[in-house]
Biotite code that builds the C-alpha atoms (Angstrom):
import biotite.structure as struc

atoms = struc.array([
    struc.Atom([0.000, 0.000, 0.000], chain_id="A", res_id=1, res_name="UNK", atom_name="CA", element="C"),
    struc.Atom([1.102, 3.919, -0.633], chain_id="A", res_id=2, res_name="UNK", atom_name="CA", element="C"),
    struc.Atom([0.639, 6.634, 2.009], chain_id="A", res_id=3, res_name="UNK", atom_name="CA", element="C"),
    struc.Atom([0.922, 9.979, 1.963], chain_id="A", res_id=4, res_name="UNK", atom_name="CA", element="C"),
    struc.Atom([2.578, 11.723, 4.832], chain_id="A", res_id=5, res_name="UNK", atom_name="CA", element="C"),
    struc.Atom([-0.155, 14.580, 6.029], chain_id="A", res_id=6, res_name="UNK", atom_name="CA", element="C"),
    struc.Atom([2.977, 16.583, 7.772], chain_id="A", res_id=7, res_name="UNK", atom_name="CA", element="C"),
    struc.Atom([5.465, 16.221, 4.420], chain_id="A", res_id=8, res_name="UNK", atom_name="CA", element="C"),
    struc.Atom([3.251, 15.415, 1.953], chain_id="A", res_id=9, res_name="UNK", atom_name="CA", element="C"),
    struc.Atom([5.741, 12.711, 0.853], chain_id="A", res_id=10, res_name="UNK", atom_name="CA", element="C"),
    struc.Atom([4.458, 9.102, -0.095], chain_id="A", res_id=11, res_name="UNK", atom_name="CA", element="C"),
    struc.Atom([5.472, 5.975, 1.489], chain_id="A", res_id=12, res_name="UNK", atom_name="CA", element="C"),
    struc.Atom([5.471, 2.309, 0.130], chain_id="A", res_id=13, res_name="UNK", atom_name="CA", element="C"),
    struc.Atom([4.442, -0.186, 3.203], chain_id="A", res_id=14, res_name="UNK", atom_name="CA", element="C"),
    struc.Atom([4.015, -4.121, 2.474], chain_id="A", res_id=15, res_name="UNK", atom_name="CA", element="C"),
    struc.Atom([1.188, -5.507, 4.545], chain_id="A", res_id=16, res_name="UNK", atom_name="CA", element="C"),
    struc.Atom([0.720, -9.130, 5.472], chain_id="A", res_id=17, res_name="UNK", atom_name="CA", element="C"),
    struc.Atom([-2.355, -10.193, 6.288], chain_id="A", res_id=18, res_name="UNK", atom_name="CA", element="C"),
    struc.Atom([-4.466, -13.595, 7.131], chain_id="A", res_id=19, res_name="UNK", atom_name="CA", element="C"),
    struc.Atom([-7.266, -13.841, 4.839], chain_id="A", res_id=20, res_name="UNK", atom_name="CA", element="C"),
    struc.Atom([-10.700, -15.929, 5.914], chain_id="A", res_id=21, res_name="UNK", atom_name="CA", element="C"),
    struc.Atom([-13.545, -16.366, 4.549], chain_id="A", res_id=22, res_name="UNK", atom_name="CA", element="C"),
    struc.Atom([-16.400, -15.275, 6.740], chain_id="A", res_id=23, res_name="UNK", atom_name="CA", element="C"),
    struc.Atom([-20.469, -16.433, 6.438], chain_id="A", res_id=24, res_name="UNK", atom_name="CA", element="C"),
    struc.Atom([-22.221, -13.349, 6.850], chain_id="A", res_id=25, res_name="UNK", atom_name="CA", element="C"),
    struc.Atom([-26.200, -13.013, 5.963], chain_id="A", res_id=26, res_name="UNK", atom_name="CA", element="C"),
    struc.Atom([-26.867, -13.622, 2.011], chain_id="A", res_id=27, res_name="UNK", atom_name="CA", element="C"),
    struc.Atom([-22.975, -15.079, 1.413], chain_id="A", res_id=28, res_name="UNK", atom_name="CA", element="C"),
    struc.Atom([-19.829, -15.843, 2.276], chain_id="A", res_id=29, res_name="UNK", atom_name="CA", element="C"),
    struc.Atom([-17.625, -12.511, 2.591], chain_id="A", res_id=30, res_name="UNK", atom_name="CA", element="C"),
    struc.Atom([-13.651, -12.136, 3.289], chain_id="A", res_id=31, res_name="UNK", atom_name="CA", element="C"),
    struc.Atom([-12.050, -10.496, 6.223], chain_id="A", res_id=32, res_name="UNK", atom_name="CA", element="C"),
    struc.Atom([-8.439, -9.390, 6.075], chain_id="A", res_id=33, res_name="UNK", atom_name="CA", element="C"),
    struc.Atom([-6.136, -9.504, 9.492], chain_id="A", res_id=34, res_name="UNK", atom_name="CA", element="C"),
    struc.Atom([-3.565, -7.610, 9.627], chain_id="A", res_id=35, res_name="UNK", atom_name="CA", element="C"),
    struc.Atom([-0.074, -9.624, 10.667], chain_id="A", res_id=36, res_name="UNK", atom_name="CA", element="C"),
    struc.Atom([2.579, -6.835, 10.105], chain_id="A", res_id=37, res_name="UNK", atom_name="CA", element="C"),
    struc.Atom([3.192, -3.770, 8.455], chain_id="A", res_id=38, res_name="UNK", atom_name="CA", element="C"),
    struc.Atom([6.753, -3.085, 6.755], chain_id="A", res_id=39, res_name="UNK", atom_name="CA", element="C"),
    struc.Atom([7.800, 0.227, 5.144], chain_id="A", res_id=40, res_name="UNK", atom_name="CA", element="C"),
    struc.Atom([9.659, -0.862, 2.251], chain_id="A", res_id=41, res_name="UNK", atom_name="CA", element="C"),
    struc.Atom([10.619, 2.529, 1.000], chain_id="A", res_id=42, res_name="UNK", atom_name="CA", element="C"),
    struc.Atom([12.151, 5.038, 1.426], chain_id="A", res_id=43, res_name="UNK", atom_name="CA", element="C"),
    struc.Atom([14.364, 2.983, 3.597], chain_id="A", res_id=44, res_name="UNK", atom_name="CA", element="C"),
    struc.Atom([14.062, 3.637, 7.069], chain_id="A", res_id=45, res_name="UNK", atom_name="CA", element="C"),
    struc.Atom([16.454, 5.940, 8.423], chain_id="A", res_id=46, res_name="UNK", atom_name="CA", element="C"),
    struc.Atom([18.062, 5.089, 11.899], chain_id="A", res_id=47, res_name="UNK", atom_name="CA", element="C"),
    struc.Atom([17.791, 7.712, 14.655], chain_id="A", res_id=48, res_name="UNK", atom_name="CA", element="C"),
    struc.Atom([20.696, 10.018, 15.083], chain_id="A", res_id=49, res_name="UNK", atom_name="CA", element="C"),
    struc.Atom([21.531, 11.845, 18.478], chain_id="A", res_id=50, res_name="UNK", atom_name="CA", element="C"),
    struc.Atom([22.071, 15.635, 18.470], chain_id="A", res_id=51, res_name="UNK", atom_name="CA", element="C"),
    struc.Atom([25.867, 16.987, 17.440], chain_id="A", res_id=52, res_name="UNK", atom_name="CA", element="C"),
    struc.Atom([26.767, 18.057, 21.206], chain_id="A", res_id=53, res_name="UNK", atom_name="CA", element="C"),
    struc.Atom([26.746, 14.823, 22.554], chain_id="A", res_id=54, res_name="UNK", atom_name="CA", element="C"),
    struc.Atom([30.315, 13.422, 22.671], chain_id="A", res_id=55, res_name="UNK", atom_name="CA", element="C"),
    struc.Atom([31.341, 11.157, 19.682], chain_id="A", res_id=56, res_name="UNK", atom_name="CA", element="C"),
    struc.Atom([31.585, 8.124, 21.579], chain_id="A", res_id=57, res_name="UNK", atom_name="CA", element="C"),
    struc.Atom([28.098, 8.096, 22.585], chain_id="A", res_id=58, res_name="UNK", atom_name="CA", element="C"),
    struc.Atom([26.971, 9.008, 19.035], chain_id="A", res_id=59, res_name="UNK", atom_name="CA", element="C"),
    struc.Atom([28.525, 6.342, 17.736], chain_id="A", res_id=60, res_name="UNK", atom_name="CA", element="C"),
    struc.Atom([27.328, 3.963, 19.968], chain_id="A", res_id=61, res_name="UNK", atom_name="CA", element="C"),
    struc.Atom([23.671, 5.364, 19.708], chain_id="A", res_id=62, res_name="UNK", atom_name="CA", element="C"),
    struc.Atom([24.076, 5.446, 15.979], chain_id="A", res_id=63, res_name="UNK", atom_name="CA", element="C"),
    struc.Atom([25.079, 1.057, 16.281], chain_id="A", res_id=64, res_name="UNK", atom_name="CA", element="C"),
    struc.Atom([21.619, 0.878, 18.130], chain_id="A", res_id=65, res_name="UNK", atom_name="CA", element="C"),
    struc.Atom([19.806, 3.165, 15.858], chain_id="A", res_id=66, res_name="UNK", atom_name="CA", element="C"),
    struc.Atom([20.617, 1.043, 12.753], chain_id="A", res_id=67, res_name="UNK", atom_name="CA", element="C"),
    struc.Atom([19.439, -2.467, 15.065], chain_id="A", res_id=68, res_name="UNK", atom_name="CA", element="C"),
    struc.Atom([16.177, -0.745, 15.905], chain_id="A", res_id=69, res_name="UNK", atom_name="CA", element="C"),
    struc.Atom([15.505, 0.206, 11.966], chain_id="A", res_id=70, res_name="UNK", atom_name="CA", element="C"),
    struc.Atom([16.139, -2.937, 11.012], chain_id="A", res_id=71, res_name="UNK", atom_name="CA", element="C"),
    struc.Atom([13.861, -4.511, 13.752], chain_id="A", res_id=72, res_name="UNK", atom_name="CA", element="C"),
    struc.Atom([16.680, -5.897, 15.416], chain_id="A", res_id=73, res_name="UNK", atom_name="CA", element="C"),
    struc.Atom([15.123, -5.434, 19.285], chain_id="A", res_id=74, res_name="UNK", atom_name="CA", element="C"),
    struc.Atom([17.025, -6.825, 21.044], chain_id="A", res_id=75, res_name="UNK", atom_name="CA", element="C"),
    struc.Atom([20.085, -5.825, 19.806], chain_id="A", res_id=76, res_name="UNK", atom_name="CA", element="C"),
    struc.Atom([19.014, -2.213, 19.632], chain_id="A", res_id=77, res_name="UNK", atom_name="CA", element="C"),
    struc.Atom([18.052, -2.496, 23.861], chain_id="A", res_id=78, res_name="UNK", atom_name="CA", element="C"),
    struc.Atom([21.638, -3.811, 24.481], chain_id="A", res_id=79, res_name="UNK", atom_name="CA", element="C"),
    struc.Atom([23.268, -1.200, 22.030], chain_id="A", res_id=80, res_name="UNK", atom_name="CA", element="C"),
    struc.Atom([21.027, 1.526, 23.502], chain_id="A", res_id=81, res_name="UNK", atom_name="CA", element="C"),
    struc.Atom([21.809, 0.426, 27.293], chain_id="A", res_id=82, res_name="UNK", atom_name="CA", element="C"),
    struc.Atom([25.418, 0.919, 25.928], chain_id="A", res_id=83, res_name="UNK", atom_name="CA", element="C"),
    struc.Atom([24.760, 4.274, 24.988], chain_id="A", res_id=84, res_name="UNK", atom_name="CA", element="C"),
    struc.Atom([24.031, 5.017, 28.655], chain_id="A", res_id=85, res_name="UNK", atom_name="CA", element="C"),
    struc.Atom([27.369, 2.967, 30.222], chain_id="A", res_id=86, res_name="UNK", atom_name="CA", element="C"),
    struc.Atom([28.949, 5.424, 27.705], chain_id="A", res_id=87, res_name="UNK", atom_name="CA", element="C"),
    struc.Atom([27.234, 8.835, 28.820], chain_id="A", res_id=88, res_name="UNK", atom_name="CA", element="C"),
    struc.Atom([27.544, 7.604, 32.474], chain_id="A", res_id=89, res_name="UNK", atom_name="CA", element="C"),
    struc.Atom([31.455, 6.870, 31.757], chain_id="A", res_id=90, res_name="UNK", atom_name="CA", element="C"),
    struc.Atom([31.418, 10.450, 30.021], chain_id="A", res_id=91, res_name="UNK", atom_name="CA", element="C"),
    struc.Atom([30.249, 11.920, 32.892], chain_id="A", res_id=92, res_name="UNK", atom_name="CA", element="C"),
    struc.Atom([32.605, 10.688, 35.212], chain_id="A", res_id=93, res_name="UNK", atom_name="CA", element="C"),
    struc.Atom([30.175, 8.707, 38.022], chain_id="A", res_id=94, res_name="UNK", atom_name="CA", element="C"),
    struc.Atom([31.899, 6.624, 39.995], chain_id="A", res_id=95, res_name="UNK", atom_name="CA", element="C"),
    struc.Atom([30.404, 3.032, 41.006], chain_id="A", res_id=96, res_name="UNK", atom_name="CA", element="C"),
    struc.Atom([31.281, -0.368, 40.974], chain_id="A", res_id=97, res_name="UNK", atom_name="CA", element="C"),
    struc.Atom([28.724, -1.253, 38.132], chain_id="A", res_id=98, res_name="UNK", atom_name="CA", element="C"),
    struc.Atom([26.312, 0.716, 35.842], chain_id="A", res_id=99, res_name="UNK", atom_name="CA", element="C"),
    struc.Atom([23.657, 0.486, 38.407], chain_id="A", res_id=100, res_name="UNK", atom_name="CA", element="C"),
    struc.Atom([25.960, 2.329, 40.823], chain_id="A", res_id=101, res_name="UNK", atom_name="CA", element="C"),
    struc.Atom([27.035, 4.403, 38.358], chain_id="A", res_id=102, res_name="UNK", atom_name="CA", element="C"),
    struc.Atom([23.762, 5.924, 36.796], chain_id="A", res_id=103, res_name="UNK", atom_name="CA", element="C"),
    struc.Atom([22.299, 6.479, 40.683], chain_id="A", res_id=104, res_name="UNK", atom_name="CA", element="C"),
    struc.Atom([26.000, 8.160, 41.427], chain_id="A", res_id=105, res_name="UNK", atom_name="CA", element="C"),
    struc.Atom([24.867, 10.881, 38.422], chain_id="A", res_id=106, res_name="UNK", atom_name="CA", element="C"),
    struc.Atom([22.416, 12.327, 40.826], chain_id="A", res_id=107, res_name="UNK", atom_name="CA", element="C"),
    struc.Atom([25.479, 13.514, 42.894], chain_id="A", res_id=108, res_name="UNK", atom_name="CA", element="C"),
    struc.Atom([26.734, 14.996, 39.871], chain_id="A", res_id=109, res_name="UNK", atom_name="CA", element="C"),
    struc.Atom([23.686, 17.430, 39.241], chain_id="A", res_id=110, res_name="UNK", atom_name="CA", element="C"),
    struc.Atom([21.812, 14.934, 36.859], chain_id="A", res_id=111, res_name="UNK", atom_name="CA", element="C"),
    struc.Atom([18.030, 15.024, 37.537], chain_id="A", res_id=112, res_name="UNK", atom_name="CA", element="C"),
    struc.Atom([15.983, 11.876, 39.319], chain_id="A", res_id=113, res_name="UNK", atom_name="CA", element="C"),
    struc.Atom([14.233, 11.984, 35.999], chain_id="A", res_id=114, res_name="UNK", atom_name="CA", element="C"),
    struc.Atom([17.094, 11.515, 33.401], chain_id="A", res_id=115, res_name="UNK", atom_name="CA", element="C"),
    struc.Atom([18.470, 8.744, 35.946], chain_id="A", res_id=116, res_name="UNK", atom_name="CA", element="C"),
    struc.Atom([15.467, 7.126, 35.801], chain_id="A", res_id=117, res_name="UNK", atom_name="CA", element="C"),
    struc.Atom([15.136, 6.953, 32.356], chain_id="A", res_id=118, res_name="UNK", atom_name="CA", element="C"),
    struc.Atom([18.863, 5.377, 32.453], chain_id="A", res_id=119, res_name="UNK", atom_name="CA", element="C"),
    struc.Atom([18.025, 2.561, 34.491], chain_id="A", res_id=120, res_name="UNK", atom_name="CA", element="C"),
    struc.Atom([14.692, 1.830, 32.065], chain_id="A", res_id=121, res_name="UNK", atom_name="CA", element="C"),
    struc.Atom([17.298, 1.315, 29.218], chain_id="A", res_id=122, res_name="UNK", atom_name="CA", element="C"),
    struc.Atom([19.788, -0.724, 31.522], chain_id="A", res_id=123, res_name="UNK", atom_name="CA", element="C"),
    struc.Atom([16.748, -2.908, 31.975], chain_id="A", res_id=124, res_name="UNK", atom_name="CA", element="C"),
    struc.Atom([15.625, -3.578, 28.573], chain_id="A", res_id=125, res_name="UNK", atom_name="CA", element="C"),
    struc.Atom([19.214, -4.248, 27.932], chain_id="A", res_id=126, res_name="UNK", atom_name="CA", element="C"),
    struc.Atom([19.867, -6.474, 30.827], chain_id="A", res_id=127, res_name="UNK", atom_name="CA", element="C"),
    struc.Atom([16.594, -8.518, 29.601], chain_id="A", res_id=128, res_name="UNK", atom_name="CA", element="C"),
    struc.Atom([17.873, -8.644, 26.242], chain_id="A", res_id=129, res_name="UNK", atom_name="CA", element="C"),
    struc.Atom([20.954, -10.093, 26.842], chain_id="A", res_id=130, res_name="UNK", atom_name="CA", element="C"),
    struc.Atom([20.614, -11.814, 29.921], chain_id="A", res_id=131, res_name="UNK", atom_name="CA", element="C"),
    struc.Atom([17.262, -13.162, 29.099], chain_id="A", res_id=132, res_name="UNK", atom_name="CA", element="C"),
    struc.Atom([16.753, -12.868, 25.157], chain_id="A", res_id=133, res_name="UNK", atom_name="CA", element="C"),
    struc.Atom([13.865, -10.687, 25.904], chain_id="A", res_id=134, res_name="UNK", atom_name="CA", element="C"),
    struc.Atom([12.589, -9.141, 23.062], chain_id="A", res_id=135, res_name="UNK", atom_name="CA", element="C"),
    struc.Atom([10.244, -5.716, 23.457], chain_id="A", res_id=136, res_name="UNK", atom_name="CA", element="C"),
    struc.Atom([8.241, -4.266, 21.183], chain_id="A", res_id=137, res_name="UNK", atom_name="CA", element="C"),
    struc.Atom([9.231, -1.640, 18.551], chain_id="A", res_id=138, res_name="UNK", atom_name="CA", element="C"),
    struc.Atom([7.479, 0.783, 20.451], chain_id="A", res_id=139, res_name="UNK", atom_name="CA", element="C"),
    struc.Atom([9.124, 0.038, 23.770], chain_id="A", res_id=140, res_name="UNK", atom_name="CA", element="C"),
    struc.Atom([12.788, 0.049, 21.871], chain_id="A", res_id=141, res_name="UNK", atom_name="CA", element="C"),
    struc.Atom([11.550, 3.662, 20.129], chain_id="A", res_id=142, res_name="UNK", atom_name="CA", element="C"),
    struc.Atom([10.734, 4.956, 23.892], chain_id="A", res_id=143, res_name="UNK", atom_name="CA", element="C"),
    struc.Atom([14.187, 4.240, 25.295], chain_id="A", res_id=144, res_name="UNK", atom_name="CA", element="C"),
    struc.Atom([15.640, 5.416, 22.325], chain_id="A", res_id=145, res_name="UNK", atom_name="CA", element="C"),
    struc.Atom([13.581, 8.794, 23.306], chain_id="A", res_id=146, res_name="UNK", atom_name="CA", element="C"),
    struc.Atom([14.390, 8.774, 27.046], chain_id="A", res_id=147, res_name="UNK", atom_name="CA", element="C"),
    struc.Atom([18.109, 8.610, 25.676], chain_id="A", res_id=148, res_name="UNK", atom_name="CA", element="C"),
    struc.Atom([17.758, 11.277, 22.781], chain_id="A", res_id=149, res_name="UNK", atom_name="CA", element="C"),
    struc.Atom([15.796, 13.819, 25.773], chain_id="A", res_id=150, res_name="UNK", atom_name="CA", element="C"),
    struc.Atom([18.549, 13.328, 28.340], chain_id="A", res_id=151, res_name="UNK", atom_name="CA", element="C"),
    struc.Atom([21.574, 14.371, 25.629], chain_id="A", res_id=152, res_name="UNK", atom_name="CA", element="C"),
    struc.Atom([19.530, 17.301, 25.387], chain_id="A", res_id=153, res_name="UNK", atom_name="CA", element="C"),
    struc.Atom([19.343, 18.146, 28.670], chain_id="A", res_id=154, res_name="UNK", atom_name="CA", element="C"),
    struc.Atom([23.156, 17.271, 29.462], chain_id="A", res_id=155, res_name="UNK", atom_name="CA", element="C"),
    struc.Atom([24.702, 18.245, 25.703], chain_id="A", res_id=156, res_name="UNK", atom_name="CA", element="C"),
    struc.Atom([22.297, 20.247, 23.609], chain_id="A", res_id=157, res_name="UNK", atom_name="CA", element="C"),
    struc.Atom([21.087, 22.866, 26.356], chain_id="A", res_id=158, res_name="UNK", atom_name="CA", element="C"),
    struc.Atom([24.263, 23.852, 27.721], chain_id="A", res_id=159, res_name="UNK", atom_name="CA", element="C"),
    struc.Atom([26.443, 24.083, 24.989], chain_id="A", res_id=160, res_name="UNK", atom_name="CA", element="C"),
    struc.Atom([22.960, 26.489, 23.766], chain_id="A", res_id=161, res_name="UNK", atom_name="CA", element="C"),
    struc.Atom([22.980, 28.667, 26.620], chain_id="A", res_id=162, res_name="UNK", atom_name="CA", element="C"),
    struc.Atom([27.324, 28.714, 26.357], chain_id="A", res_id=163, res_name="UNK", atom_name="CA", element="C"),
    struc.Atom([26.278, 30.003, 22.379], chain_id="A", res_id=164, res_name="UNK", atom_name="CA", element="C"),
    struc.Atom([24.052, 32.711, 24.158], chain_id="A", res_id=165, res_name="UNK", atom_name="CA", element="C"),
    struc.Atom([26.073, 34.311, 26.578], chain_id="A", res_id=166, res_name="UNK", atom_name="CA", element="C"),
    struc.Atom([28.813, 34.464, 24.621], chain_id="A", res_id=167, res_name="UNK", atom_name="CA", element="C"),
    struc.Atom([26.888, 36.183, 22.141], chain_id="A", res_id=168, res_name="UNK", atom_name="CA", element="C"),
    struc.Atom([25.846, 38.869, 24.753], chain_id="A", res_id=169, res_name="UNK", atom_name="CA", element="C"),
    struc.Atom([29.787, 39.014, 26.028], chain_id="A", res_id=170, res_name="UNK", atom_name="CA", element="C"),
    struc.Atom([30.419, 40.075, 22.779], chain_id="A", res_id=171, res_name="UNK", atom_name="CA", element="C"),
    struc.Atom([27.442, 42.787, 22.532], chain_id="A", res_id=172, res_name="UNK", atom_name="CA", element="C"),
    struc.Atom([28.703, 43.595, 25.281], chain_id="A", res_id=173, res_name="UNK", atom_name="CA", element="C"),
    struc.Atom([32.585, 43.941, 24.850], chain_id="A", res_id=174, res_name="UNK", atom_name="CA", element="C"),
    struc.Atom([31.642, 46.112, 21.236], chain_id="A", res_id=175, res_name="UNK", atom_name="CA", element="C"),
    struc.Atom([28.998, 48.173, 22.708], chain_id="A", res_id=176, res_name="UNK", atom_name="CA", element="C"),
    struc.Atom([32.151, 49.339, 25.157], chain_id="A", res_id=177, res_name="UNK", atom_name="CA", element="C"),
    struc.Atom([34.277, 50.123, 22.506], chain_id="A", res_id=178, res_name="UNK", atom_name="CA", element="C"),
    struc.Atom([34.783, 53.828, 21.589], chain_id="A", res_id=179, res_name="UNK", atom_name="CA", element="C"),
    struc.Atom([33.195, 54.950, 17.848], chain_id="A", res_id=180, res_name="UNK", atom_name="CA", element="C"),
    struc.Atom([35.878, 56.445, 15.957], chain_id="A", res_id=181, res_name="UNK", atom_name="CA", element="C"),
])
């Protein structure tokens, strides 16, 4: 099937598999389609990218999970995504003796209970994919992925933003001192 985007106005090819049966309604037989899965075929998915101000490292790593998730690789993408967070945790200098330790230690650091939170989520889907070969829905991946995407703005994106700004002003500042020839 083709869809158009209502935001982009760009169409999208998805392959649909469904279970056909034939049904007896009143005056006939009549067939009733359920829908297995839904697979955009193109464009090609693109795998989530995190924001230029987090450090490389974690990019990369985030990038390794991204490209699991789009190609429906849960599990993979939960342990690649709780590896983003040993590597923002690491980044961040907390101190512990494992990444439990480590993403509660962040709250010392100035990190909020919320962001920590969210950490430990994506250590457990990544635990329970690799200790347990639990798999979680697309959805549930896509959320972590989120969780992780709304903390690097909080820690990366936002400061390095408000750096930008005042140095802006510094420098209105500094040539609004100087003399006008």
């Amino acid at each position: 099937m083709s869809l158009r985007c209502d935001w982009c106005s760009k169409d999208s090819v998805f392959l649909r598999l469904v279970d056909v049966a034939a049904v007896v309604v009143q005056g006939g037989v009549r067939e009733r389609f359920d829908t297995l899965d839904v697979e955009q075929v193109w464009p090609s998915r693109t795998p989530r990218e995190l924001a230029p101000e987090a450090p490389a490292t974690v990019r990369e790593v985030f990038a390794e999970a991204a490209l699991a998730e789009a190609a429906g690789a849960f599990r993979l993408a939960g342990i690649g995504y709780r590896a983003t967070v040993e590597q923002i945790v690491k980044e961040r200098g907390a101190q512990g003796r494992n990444l439990y330790e480590r993403i509660t230690g962040l709250k010392d650091l100035g990190v909020t209970a919320e962001i920590a939170d969210a950490f430990h989520e994506a250590r457990f889907v990544g635990n329970d994919a690799a200790h347990d070969a639990l798999a979680y829905s697309a959805e549930e991946i896509a959320d972590i992925a989120e969780l992780i995407n709304e903390a690097v703005l909080v820690l990366y994106v936002q400061p390095a933003q408000r750096a930008k700004m005042a140095a802006q002003r510094a420098a209105r500042r500094t040539a609004a001192k100087q003399p006008t020839p």
